[in-house]
N, C-alpha and C positions, 0 to 999 in steps of 0.2 A: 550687456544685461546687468540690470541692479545684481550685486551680492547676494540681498536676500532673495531673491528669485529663484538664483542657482542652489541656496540652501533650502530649500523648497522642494522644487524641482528634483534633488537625489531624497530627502527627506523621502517624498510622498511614491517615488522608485523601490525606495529598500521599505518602507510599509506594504505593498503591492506584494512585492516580492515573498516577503515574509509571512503578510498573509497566504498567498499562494503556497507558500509548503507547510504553513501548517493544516491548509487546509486538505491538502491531498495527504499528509501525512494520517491524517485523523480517519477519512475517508479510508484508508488502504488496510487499518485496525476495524474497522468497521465490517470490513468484508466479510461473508462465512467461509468458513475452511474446513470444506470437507474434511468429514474424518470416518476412516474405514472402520469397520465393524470387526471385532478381532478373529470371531468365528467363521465370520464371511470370507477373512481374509485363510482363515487355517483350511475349510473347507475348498478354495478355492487353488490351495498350494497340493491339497491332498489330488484333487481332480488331475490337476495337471502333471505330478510326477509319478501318475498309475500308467502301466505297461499295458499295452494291448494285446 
């Protein structure tokens, strides 16, 4: 194989590559993340450590 083929060839591998994680990085910040309600959460710890 010519040289520059093979400098090509890893070239256009680590572009690929690189896009790929920033692309799933960006994507994974994008996500929503739930977030509990603090009342909901107080109400919810009240219920469960009352005696019966």
């Amino acid at each position: 194989m010519n040289y520059l083929t093979i400098v090509m060839a890893v070239w256009a591998i680590y572009t690929i590559c690189a896009f790929l994680f920033i692309r799933a990085a960006t994507l994974r910040d994008q996500l929503a993340i739930p977030v509990r309600d603090h009342e909901h959460d107080l109400a919810k710890a009240k219920r469960l450590s009352r005696t019966a």
